[in-house]
N, C-alpha and C positions, 0 to 999 in steps of 0.2 A: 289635671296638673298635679295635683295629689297622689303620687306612687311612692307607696312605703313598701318595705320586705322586711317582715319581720320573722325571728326563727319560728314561733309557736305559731304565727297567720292572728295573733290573739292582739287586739288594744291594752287590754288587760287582763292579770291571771286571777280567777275567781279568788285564791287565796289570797292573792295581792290590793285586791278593792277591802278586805276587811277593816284593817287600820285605818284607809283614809279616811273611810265612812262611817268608823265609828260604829259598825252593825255588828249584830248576832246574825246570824244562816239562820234561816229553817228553810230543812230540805240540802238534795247534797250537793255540795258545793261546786262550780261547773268548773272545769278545765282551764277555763275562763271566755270574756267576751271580744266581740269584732268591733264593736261601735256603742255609741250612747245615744239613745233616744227619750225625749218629751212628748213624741206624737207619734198615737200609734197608726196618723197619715201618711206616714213618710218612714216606720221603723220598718228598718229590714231583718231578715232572721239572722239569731245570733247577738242578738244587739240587745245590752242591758237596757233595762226600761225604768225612769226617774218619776214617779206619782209624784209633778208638783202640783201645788195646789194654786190656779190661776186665778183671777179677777170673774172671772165667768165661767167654769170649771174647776174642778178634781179631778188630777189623773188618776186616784184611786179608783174612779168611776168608770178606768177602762184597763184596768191591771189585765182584767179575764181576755179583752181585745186582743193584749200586746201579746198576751200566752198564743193565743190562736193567730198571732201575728209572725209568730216562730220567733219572738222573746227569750232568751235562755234564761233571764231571771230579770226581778224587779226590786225595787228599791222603794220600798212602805214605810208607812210610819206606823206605831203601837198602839193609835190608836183602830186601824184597819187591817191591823195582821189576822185578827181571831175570825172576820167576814173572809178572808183570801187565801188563807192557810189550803192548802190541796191544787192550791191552780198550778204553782211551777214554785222553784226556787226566789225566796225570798231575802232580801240583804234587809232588815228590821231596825231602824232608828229614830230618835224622838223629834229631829226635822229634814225634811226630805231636800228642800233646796239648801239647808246650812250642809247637809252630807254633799252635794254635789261644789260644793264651794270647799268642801275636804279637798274630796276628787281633784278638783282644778290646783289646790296649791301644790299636790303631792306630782300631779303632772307638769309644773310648773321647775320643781325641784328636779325632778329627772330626766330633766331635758338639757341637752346640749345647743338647743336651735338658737340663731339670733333671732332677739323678737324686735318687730316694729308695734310701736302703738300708735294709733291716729285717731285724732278727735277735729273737729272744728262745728261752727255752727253751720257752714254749707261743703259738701264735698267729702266729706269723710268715706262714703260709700264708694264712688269711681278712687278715689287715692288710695283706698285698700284693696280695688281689684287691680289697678295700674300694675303697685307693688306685687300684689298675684302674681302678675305673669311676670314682670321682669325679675323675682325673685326665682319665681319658677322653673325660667327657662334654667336659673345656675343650680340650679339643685331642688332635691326635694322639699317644695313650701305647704304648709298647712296654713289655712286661712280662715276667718269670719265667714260661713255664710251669709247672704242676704246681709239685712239691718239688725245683726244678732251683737245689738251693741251695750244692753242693757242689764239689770240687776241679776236676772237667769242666763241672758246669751251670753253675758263673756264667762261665767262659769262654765256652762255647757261648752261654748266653742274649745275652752281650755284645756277641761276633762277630755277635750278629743283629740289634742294635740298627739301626737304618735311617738313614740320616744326615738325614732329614727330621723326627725324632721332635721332639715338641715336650716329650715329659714322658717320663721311663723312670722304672720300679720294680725294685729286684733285692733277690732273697731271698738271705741267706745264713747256711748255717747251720754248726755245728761239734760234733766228738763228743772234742776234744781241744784241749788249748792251743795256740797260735801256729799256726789254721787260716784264723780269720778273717783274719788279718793280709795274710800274700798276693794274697788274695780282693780284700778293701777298697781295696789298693792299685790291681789293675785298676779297678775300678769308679768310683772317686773320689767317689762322692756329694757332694751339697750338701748333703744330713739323712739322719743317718743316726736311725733309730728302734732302740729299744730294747723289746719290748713288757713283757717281767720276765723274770725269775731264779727258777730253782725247779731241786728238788733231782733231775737230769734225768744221765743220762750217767755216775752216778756210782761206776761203775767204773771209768773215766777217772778222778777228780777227788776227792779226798780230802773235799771239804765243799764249802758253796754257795758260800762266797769265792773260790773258786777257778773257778769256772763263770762269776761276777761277770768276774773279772778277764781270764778268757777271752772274754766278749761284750762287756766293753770295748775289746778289741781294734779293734772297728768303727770306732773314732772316729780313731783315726790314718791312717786314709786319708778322712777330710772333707776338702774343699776350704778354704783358711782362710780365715775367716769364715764356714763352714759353721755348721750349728742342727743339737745333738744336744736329740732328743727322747724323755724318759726315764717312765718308769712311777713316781709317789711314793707310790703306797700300797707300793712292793716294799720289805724288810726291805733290801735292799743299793743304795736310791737313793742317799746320801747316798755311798758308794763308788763309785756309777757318776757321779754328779753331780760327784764330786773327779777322776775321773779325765776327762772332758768336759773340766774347766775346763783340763783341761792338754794340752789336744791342741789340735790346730789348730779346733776348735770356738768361732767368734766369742758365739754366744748359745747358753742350755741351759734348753729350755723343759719343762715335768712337765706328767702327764695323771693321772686316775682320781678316788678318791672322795672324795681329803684336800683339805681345807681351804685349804691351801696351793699344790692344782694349779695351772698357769695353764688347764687346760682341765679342767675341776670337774663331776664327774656330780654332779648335784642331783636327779635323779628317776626310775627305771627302772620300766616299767612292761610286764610281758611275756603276747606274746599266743600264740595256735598258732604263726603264723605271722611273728609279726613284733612289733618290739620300739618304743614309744614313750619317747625319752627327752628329757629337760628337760636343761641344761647351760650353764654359763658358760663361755665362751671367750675369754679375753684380755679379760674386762672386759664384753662382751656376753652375753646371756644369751637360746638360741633354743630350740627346742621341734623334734626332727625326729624320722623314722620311719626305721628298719634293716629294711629287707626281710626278715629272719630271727631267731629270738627266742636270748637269751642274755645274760648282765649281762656275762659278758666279750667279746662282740662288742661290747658298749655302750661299756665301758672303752676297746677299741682304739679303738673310733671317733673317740675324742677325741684319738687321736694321729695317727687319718689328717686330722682338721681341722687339727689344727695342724703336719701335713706338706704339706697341701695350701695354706694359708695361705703357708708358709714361700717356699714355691715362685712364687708371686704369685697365688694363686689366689681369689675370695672366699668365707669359710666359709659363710656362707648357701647359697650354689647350692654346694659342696661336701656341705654337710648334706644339700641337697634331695636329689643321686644316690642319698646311700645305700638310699632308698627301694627302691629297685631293687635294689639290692643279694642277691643269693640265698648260700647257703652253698656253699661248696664240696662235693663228691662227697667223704665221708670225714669232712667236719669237720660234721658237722648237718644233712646234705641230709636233707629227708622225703620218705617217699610211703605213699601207705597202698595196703594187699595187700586185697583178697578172698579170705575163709577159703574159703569158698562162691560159686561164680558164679551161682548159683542165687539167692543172698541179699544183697538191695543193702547188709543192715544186717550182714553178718558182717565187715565192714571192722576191722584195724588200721592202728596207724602204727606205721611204722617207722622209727628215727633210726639214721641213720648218720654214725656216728663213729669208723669201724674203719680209719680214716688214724692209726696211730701214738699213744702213749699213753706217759704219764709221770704221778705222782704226784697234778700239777696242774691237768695236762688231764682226768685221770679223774672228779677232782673237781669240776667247771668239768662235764662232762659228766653226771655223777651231780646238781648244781642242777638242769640244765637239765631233766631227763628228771621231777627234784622239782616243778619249774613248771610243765610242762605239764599241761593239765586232760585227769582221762579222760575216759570217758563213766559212763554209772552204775552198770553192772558191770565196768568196766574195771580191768584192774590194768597198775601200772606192774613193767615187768619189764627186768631188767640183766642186757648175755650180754657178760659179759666175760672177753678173755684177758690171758694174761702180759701183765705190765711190764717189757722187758727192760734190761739196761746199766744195773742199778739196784746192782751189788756185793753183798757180805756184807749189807749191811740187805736187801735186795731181799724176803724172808719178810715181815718186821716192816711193811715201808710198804704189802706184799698185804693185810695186817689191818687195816692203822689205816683202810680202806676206809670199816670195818664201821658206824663214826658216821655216815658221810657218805651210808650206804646208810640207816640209819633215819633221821636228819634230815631226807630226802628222801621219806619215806615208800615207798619201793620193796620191791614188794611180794614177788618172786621173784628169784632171782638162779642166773644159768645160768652156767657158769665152766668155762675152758679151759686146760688146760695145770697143771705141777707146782708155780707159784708161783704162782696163781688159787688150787689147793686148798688152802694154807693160808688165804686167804681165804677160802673156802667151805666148810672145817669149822669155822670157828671161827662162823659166822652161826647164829642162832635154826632149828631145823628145818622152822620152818613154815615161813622164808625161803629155803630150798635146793631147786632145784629140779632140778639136773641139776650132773653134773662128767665133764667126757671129757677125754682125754690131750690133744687137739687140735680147733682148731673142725671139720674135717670126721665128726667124731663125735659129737659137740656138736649140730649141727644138726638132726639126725630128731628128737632129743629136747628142743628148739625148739619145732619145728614140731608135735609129739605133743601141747603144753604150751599152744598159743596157742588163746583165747577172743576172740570178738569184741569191740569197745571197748578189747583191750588196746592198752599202748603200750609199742614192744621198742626199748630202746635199744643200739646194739652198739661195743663199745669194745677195743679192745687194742692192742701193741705192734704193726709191720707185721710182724715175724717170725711172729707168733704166728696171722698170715692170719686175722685177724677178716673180713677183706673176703670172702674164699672163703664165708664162712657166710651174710654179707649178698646175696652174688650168688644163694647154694642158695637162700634163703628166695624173694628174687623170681623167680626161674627156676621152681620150684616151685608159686607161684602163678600166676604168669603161663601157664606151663601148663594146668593146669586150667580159665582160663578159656579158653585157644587151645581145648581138647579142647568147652566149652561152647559154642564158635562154630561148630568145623565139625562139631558135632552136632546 
C-alpha cells in the first residue's frame, strides 16, 4: 500500500539526518538512507540503524550485525563510539532514542500528509489498518506497523514517514497518565480518533475516569482546527467530548449506535466472513461490506469514515475499501485446520484473537465467536488466558466472563494461567474443558479436545502467549498434512 517515488530513491539525505540528530559523522557521510531500523531482524540494506537501548537489550550490541546487515550507517551514542569506530559510518550523539524523536519531529515538519491519530482502550489496531486501506486506496498512506504505538514506535514509525505521503495514520497507545501527551505532540494530527474507554490498565489507574482523561490526552496535540472523533455509545463521551471542545480541536464529530451519532450504525448484519452494514453518515445514509465479521469492526468503521471524510476524502469510495479490508493477525484473523488430512470434512476454524486482551475486548471477542455459525455437530469453544494490568479486581472481572460465555452460547471453555482459573471454576462443569498454568500446557489438551465443525476461539493478554498456543495448533496440523504429502 505504501508507494512512494522519491527524486534521490533516499528517506533521507545523509547531510540532511545531521541537524535532526543533533550528531557529528565519523566516517564519510552516505549519500543518504532508504529506511530506519531498531532491529537488525527485519533491517534491510541501505537502511540507517538506531542502537536503542531496550528493557532487555542494547542495540549497541549489534551495531557490527546491522553493518553486515548492509546498514549504510548507525546511529550511537559516546559512550560506544571509541568500541565501533571502523565498522561503517557513524551519526554520534549523547541519546540515541532522544535523536530519533529529533528525526520524527523534523519529519513531522516536512510533510505535507494529512495525519490521523487513533487511540482507544480496545480497537486502536484494526482502526488504524481500516484507515490503511481506505486511505490507501486515495493515495499514498504511510502507516504504524503492527502495535508500534509506544514511547519508541511512534518515534520510529514517524522518522519513516516519507516526505511524499499523501495520507499518514499513527497509533498511539498508553499504560499510564501523561504518555500520550509527548507522543501527540510529535505527531500533530489533523484527527485525532478516540475508539472508547474501557476499564483496561487498571493497576495504573484507579477507575475509568482516569483512563478517560488519560486518552484525552490525544487532543492537545491536534493541529487547530483539527476534528476530534469520539465513540457516543462510551459511558465517558460526554467527558471526552468536554475535553475536545477545549483543546485546540475546531469540530468534535461521534460514531456508533446512538441516535445522536453523526456517523449512526442502523443495521449490522454478520457473515463467516464478512460483515454487512447499513449506516448514516453526516446525514447520508449508505449500505457497505467490512471484509471481516464483528459489530465492533462495524462501530470503528464509522469512525474511519468520518476520518477519512475529515481528511478530504469521499465516504462512499471510503466505504467501498473496506470491503477488502481483512483483520489483522491476532485481532480475528481465521483459517481453518484439518483434524485429519485424510478427511476433507474434519476441518475447524480457528479465530485468532491472541494479540492482547482487556475486559472489553474479551467480550467483543466472546460476541464474535456467539455469531459465528457452526456447522451441525460443531461446538463453539473459548481457549482463553490471563487478563493482565487489571489490579486488585482482576479475579472478579475473570468471572463476570461467565455471562458473556453463556449469552454466546459457547460451548467449552479452555483456560490458562492463575486469573483464567477463577474463571474456570466458577463455570457449569459440562463447560470446563481443560485448565494449565500456561498456554504451552494448555495446548495438547486443545488439540486432544477438538472435533470436526468446531469453532476455537483464542484470546488472552500478550503476557499470558495465547499466540504460542495459536502457532502449536497450526504447526501441529499443518504437519500432519506435510507428513500426508510426502507419503
Amino acid at each position: 500500500m505504501e508507494e512512494f517515488s522519491s527524486p534521490t530513491g533516499f528517506l533521507w539525505s545523509g547531510l540532511g539526518l545531521v541537524a535532526p540528530l543533533r550528531a557529528r559523522v565519523c566516517g564519510p557521510v552516505p549519500d543518504g538512507v532508504t529506511g530506519i531500523s531498531i532491529d537488525t531482524r527485519t533491517l534491510r540494506p541501505g537502511e540507517l540503524f538506531f542502537a536503542i537501548k531496550g528493557d532487555n537489550s542494547d542495540g549497541h550490541d549489534y551495531v557490527a550485525k546491522a553493518f553486515r546487515g548492509g546498514a549504510t550507517a548507525a546511529v550511537v551514542d559516546e559512550d560506544h563510539v571509541d568500541a565501533l569506530r571502523g565498522l561503517g559510518t557513524l551519526y554520534v550523539v549523547h541519546d540515541v532514542l532522544k535523536s530519533m524523536e529529533g528525526l520524527a519531529v523534523a519529519a513531522r515538519k516536512r510533510s505535507r500528509a494529512r495525519i490521523v491519530a487513533v487511540t482507544g482502550s480496545v480497537g486502536k489496531t484494526s482502526t488504524k489498518e481500516a484507515l490503511r486501506k481506505a486511505l490507501g486506496d486515495a493515495g499514498p498512506t504511510h502507516a504504524s506497523d503492527k502495535s508500534y504505538n509506544n514511547h519508541w514506535g511512534v518515534p520510529l514509525m514517524l522518522a519513516r514517514l516519507p516526505e511524499q505521503a499523501r495520507y499518514a495514520v499513527f497509533e498511539i497507545g498508553m499504560n499510564h497518565a501523561g504518555e500520550i501527551t509527548p507522543l501527540v505532540a510529535m505527531v500533530r494530527p489533523h484527527v485525532a480518533v478516540v475508539t472508547n474507554v474501557a476499564p483496561v490498565h487498571l493497576e495504573h489507574f484507579a477507575n475509568v475516569e482516569e483512563i478517560a482523561r488519560a486518552k484525552a490526552e490525544i487532543f492537545s496535540g491536534l493541529v487547530r482546527g483539527g476534528v476530534a472523533i469520539l465513540n457516543r455509545d462510551n459511558e465517558t463521551f460526554e467527558f471526552l467530548e468536554a475535553a475536545a471542545k477545549a483543546s485546540p480541536a475546531g469540530h468534535v464529530l461521534s460514531f456508533g449506535a446512538d441516535a445522536g451519532a453523526d456517523a449512526q450504525l442502523l443495521k449490522f448484519d454478520q457473515e463467516d466472513s464478512f460483515s454487512q452494514v447499513s449506516a448514516r453518515v453526516l446525514g447520508h445514509e449508505l449500505n457497505f461490506t467490512i471484509g471481516a465479521p464483528g459489530r465492533h469492526l462495524a462501530i470503528n468503521a464509522l469512525a474511519v469514515l468520518l476520518a477519512a471524510r475529515a481528511v478530504g476524502l469521499d465516504i462512499a469510495a471510503a466505504a467501498a475499501s473496506l470491503a477488502d479490508f481483512a483483520a489483522p493477525q491476532g485481532r480475528g484473523a481465521r483459517e481453518k485446520l484439518r483434524l485429519d488430512p485424510d478427511a476433507p470434512k474434519s476441518e475447524i476454524l480457528l479465530i485468532d484473537e491472541s494479540y492482547n486482551a482487556n475486559p472489553a475486548s474479551m467480550r467483543a471477542a466472546i460476541e464474535l465467536l456467539g455469531a459465528t455459525k457452526t456447522a451441525r455437530k460443531g461446538r463453539r469453544i473459548a481457549v482463553l488466558g490471563d487478563m493482565l494490568e487489571l489490579g486488585p479486581t482482576a479475579p472478579e472481572l475473570h468471572v463476570s466472563l461467565g455471562d458473556a460465555l453463556a449469552q454466546n452460547r459457547v460451548d467449552l471453555v479452555f483456560a490458562a494461567g492463575p486469573l483464567s482459573r477463577h474463571l474456570f471454576d466458577s463455570l457449569p462443569k459440562q463447560k470446563r474443558g481443560a485448565w494449565a498454568p500456561d498456554a504451552a500446557k494448555l495446548e495438547p489438551e486443545v488439540a486432544e479436545a477438538l472435533r470436526p465443525g468446531d469453532i476455537v476461539m483464542v484470546k488472552g493478554s500478550n503476557g499470558s502467549r495465547m499466540h504460542a498456543l495459536v502457532a502449536g495448533l497450526k504447526a501441529r496440523y499443518a504437519a500432519r498434512e506435510k507428513q500426508k504429502i510426502e507419503d
